[in-house]
C-alpha positions in Angstrom: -154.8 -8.8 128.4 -155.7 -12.5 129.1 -159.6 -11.0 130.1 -160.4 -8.9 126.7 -159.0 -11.8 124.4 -161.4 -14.3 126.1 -164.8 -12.6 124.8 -163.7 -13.0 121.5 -162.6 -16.1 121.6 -166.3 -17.1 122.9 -167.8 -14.8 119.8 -165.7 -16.5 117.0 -166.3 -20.2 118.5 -170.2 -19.1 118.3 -169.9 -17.5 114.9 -168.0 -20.9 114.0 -170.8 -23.1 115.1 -173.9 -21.2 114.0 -172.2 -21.7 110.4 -171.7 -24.9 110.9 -175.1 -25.4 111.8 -176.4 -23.5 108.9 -174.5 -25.7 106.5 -175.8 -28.7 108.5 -179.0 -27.6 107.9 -178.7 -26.7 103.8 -179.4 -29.8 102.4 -182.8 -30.3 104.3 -183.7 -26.7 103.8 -182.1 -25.9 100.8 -184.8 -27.6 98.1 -187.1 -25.1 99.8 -185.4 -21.9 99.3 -185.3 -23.1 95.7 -188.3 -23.4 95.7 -189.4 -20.1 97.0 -186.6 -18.7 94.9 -188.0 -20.6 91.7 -192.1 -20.0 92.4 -191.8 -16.3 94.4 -188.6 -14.3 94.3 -187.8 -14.4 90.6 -191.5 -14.1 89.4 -191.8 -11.4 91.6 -188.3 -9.5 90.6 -189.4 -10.0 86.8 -192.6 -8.0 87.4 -191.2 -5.2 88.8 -188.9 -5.2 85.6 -191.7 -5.5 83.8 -193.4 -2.1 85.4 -190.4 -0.4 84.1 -190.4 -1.3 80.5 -192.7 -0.3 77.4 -193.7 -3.7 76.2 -195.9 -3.7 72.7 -199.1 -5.8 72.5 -197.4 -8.8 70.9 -194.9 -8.9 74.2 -192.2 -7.4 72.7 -190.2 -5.1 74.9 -189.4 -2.1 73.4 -187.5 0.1 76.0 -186.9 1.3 79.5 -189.8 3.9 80.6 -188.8 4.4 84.1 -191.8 5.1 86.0 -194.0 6.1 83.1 -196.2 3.1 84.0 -197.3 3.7 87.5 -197.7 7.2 86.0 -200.6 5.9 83.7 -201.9 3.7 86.6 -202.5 6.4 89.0 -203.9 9.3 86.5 -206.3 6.4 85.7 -209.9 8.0 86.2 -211.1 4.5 86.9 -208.7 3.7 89.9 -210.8 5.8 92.8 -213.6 3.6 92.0 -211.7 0.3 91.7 -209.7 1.0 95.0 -213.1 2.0 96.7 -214.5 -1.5 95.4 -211.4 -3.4 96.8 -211.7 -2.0 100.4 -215.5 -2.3 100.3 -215.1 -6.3 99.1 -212.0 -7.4 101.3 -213.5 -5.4 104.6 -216.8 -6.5 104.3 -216.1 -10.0 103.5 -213.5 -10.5 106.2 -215.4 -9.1 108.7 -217.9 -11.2 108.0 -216.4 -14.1 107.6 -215.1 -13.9 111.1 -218.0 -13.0 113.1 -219.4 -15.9 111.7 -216.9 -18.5 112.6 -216.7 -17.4 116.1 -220.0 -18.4 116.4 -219.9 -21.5 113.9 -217.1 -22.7 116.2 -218.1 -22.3 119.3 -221.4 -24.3 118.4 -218.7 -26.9 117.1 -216.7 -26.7 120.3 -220.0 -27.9 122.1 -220.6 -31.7 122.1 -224.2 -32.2 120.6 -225.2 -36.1 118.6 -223.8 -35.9 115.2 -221.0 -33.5 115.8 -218.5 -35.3 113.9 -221.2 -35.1 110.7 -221.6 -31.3 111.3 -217.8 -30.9 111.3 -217.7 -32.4 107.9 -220.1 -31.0 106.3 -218.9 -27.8 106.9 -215.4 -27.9 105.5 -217.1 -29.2 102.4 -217.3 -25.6 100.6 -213.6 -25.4 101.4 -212.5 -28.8 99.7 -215.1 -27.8 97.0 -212.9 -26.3 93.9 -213.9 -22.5 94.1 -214.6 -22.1 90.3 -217.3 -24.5 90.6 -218.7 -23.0 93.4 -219.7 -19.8 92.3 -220.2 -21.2 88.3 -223.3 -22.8 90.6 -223.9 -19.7 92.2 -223.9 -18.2 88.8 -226.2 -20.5 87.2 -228.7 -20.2 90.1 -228.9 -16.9 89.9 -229.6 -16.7 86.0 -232.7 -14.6 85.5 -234.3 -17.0 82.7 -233.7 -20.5 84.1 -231.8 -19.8 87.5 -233.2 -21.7 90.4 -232.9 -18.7 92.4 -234.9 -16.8 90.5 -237.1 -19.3 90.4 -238.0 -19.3 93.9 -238.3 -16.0 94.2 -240.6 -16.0 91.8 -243.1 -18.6 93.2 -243.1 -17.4 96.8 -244.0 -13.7 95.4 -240.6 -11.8 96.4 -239.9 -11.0 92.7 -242.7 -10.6 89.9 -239.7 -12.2 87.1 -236.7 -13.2 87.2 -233.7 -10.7 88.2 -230.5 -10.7 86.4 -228.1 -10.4 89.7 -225.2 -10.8 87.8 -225.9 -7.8 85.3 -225.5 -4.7 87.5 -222.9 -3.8 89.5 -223.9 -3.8 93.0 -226.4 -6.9 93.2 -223.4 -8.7 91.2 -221.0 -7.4 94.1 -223.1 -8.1 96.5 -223.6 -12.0 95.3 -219.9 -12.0 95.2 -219.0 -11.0 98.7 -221.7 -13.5 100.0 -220.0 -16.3 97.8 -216.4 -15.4 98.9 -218.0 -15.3 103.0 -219.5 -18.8 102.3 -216.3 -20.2 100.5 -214.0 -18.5 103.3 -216.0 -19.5 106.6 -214.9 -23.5 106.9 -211.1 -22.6 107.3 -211.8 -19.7 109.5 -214.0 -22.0 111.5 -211.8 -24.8 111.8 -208.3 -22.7 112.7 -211.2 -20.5 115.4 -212.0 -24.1 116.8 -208.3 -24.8 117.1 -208.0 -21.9 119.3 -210.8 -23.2 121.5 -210.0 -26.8 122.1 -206.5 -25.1 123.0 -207.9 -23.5 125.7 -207.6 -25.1 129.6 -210.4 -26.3 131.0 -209.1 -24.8 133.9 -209.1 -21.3 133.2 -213.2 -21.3 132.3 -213.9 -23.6 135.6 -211.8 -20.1 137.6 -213.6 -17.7 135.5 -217.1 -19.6 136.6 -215.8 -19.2 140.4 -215.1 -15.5 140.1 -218.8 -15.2 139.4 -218.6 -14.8 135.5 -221.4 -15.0 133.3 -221.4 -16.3 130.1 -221.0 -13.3 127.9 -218.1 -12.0 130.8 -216.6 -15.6 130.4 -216.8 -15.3 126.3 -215.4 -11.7 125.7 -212.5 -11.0 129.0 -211.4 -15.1 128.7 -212.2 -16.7 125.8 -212.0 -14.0 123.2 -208.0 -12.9 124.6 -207.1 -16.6 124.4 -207.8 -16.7 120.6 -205.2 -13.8 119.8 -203.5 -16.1 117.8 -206.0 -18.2 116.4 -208.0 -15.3 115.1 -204.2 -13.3 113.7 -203.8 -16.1 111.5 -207.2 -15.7 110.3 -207.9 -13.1 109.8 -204.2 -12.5 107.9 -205.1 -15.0 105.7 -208.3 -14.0 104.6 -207.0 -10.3 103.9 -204.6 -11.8 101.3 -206.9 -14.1 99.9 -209.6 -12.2 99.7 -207.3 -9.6 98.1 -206.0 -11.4 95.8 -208.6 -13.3 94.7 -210.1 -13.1 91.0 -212.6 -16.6 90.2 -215.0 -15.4 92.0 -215.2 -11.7 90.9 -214.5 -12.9 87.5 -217.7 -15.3 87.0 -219.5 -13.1 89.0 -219.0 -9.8 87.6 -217.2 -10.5 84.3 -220.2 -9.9 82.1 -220.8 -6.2 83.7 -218.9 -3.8 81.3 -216.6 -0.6 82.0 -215.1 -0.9 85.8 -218.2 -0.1 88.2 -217.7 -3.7 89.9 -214.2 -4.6 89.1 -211.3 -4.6 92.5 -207.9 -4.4 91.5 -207.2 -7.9 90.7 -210.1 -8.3 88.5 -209.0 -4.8 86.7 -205.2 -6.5 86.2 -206.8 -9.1 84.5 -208.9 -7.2 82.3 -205.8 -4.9 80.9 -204.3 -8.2 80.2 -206.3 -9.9 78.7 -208.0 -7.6 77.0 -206.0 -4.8 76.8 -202.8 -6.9 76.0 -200.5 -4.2 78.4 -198.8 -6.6 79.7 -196.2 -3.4 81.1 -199.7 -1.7 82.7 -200.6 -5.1 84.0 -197.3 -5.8 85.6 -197.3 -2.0 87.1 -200.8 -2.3 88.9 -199.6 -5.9 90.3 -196.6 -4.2 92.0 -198.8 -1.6 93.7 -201.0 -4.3 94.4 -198.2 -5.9 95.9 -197.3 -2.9 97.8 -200.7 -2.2 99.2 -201.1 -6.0 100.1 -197.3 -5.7 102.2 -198.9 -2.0 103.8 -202.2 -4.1 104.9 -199.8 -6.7 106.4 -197.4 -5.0 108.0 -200.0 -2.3 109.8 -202.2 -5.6 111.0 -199.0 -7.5 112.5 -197.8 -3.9 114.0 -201.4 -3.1 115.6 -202.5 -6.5 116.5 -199.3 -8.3 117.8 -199.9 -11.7 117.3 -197.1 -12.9 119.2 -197.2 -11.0 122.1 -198.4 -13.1 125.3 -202.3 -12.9 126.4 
């Protein structure tokens, strides 16, 4: 009798210390469960009873409609070509993005005179505020007065100026190469985190085993930045995603759809449609689509799991 009381005893004294613990821990961890409670949770859980409600132009909600919203979202005739232009924009500028900041960082990785110089100067389009960034961008590529246009004017690419930002797939096109040029310094530096993680010891045994350089970069290097590239590549799927400024400069002079992704279309039925229940229904399937993206990625790519 004395054996099967013992294993309880053990679970209840565990059971007692891990609350404990956790009440311990509340007063340093509670301000940030606030926090996300205050800034994620309920902004989040008053959306999706926003989706559900017929709310008139002046916000005034009306009454419960059930689903009747996401309804209206997906017999949209615009949302093939929207969803087609957000898989197109986050795919093209991730991908690109991270080819380039495997080989931006392992130039940095290199010693070379003025390193340290280099290494600033590229986190500068990063620390730069984005809206200013591509209002540049946007300016430059004014077909009247742009300096873009300008040049391409005097070296003979273009007989006059081009408006890039008044049709839908230049304007895209000068978007994604924005976004790529805003998103490479963090992708760079978290890539050259990876590297300078990695022991000296493991490329001196690859060089032994008769490696070259390109065996060396893709079966040893490339595995050891499993993590380093998860994280990056994560975060610029939900940022790219989710971001508007630059779409919004960029494109927001182009009318109808043709070069809007979902989050610039959210915006645009809020602000100009004034739907603020549409609006709130297209952020939950965004939402939903940005969890799918997520949770696939982590599932297929393991981040954790041990090289």
């Amino acid at each position: 009798m004395s054996v099967t009381l013992v294993p309880k005893r053990v679970s209840r004294r565990k059971s007692a210390q891990e609350g404990g613990s956790f009440l311990a821990a509340l007063p340093w961890v509670g301000p940030a469960l606030l926090l996300i409670l205050a800034i994620v949770v309920f902004p989040a859980g008053y959306m999706i009873y926003n989706s559900t409600r017929k709310i008139s132009q002046v916000g005034t909600d009306l009454k419960g409609v059930g689903f009747d919203n996401f309804a209206k979202v997906f017999s949209d005739p615009n949302l093939p070509r929207i969803l087609l232009n957000t898989v197109v924009w986050v795919v093209v500028v991730v991908t690109v993005t991270v080819v380039l900041s495997l080989v931006l960082a392992q130039f940095l990785n290199k010693p070379f005179p003025g390193r340290t110089l280099v290494r600033m100067a590229v986190i500068v389009p990063w620390a730069a505020s984005v809206v200013m960034t591509t209002t540049v961008f946007y300016y430059a590529a004014e077909p009247n007065y742009g300096i873009l246009n300008k040049f391409l004017t005097d070296v003979g690419v273009l007989d006059e100026g081009f408006g890039f930002t008044k049709n839908a797939v230049p304007a895209m096109s000068m978007a994604i190469v924005i976004a790529i040029f805003v998103s490479i310094p963090f992708t760079t530096y978290t890539i050259l985190a990876g590297l300078q993680a990695i022991p000296n010891e493991t490329l001196e045994a690859a060089k032994m085993d008769g490696a070259n350089r390109w065996g060396t970069y893709f079966l040893v290097i490339l595995p050891q930045l499993r993590g380093s590239l998860a994280v990056a590549v994560l975060i610029n799927i939900i940022n790219v995603f989710n971001n508007l400024p630059i779409l919004k400069i960029i494109t927001g002079s182009i009318p109808g759809y043709s070069a809007d992704t979902l989050m610039t279309y959210i915006f645009k039925v809020l602000q100009f449609d004034r739907r603020l229940d549409i609006s709130s229904a297209l952020s939950v399937v965004n939402f939903a689509i940005v969890l799918v993206i997520v949770a696939i990625y982590v599932k297929t790519v393991k981040p954790m799991k041990e090289v």
